[in-house]
C-alpha positions as a printed NumPy array, in Angstrom:
array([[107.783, 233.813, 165.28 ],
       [104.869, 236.035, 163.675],
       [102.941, 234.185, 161.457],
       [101.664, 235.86 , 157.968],
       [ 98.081, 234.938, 159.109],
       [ 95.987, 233.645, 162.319],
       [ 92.799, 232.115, 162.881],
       [ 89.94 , 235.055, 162.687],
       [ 86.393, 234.603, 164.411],
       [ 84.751, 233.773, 160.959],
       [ 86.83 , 230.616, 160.161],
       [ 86.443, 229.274, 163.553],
       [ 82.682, 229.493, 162.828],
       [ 82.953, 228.58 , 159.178],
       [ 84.95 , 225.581, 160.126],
       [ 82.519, 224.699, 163.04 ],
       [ 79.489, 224.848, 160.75 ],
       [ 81.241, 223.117, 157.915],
       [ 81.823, 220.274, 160.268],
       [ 78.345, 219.82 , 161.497],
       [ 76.729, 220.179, 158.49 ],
       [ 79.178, 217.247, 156.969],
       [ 79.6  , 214.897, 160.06 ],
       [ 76.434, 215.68 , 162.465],
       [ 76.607, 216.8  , 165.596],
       [ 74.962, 219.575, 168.872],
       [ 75.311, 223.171, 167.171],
       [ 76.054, 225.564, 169.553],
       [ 78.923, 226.817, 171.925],
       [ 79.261, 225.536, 175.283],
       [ 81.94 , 228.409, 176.713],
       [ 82.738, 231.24 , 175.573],
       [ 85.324, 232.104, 177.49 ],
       [ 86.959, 228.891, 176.645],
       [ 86.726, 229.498, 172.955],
       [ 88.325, 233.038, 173.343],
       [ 91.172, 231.288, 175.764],
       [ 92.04 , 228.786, 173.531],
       [ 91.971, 230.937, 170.454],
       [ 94.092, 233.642, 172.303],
       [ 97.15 , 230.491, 173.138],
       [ 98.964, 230.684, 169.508],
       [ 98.947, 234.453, 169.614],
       [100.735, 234.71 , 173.405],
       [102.587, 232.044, 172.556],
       [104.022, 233.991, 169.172],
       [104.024, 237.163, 171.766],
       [106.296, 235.527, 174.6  ],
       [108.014, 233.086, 172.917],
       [109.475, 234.24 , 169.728],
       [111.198, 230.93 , 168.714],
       [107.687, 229.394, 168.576],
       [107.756, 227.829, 165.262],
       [104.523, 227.362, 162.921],
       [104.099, 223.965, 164.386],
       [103.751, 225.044, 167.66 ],
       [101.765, 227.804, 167.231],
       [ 99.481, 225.084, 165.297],
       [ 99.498, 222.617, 167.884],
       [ 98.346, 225.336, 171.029],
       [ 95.406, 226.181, 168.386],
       [ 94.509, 222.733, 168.316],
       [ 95.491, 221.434, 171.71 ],
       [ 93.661, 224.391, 172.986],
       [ 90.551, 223.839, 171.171],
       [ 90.291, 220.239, 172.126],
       [ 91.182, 220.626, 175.868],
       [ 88.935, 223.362, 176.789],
       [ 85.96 , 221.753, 174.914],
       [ 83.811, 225.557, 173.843],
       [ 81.935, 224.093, 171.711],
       [ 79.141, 221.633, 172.633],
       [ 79.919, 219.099, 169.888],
       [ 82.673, 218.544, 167.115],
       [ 85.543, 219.912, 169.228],
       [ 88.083, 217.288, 167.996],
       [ 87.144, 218.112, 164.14 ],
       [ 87.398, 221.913, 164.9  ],
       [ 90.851, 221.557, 166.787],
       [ 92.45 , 219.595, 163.927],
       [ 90.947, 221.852, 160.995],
       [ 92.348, 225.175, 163.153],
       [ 95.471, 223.697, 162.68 ],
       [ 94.888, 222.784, 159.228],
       [ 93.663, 226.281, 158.328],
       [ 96.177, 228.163, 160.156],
       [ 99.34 , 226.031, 158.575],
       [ 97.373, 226.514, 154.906],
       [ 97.203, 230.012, 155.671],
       [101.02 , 230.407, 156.359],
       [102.133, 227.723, 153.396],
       [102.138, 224.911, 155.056],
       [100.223, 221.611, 154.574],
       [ 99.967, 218.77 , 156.991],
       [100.45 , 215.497, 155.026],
       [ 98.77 , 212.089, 157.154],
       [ 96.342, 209.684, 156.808],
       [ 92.859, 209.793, 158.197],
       [ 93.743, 207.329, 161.013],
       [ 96.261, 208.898, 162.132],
       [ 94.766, 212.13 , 162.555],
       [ 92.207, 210.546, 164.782],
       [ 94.127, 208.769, 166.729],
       [ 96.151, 212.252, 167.185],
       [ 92.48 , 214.061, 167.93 ],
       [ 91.379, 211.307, 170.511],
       [ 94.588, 211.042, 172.286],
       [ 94.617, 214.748, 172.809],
       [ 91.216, 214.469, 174.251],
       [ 91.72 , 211.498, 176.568],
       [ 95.266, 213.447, 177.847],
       [ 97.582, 211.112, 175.767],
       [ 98.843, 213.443, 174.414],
       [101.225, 217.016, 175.465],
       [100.665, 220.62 , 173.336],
       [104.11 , 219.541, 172.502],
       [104.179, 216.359, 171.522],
       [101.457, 217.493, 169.405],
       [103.874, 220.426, 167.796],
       [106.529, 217.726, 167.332],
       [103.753, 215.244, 165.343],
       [102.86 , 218.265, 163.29 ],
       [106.397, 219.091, 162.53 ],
       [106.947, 215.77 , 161.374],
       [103.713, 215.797, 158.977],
       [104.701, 219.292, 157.614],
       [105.138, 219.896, 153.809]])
């Protein structure tokens, strides 16, 4: 599938400042190179796997950002609000509570938690 619209440099910043300035945190990224790797997962994945749904391309957005920690603080916030952004930006709108969210975010982080189990969680929370 080829989404109508993909995460740009500017809202990865925008969201990454947004989330400092509202939650505290380290400015500042950690890896480059993991930033640009983890960015790059949605649109290969769209590239080689043309069945990839929104969900999925969501989920290697977020799963990506969390994993390969570029940032040095706020990681978890940023991977969850790519996949926010991106879904928003293609219609979509994930519908959860705040707990479950983080408990989503942390379990990705500790390794509870698959790319896709995380694209079946988000498919479930669609609307």
């Amino acid at each position: 599938m080829t989404p109508s619209a993909t995460i740009r440099p500017w809202h990865r910043a925008a969201i990454h400042f947004d989330q400092l300035r509202v939650h505290g945190g380290l400015p500042g990224l950690r890896d480059e190179n993991a930033l640009e790797s983890a960015l790059a997962r949605p649109r290969n994945r769209s590239v080689y796997d043309s069945r990839s749904g929104l969900a999925a391309l969501a989920a290697a957005y977020g799963y990506g950002l969390v994993t390969s920690h570029p940032f040095i603080d706020g990681n978890k916030r940023v991977g969850f609000l790519a996949m926010y952004v991106f879904l928003g930006l293609n219609g979509k709108e994930i519908e959860a509570e705040e707990p479950e969210v983080v408990e989503l975010m942390v379990e990705i982080a500790d390794g509870g938690r698959s790319e896709q189990e995380v694209a079946a969680w988000l498919r479930h929370h669609l609307r």
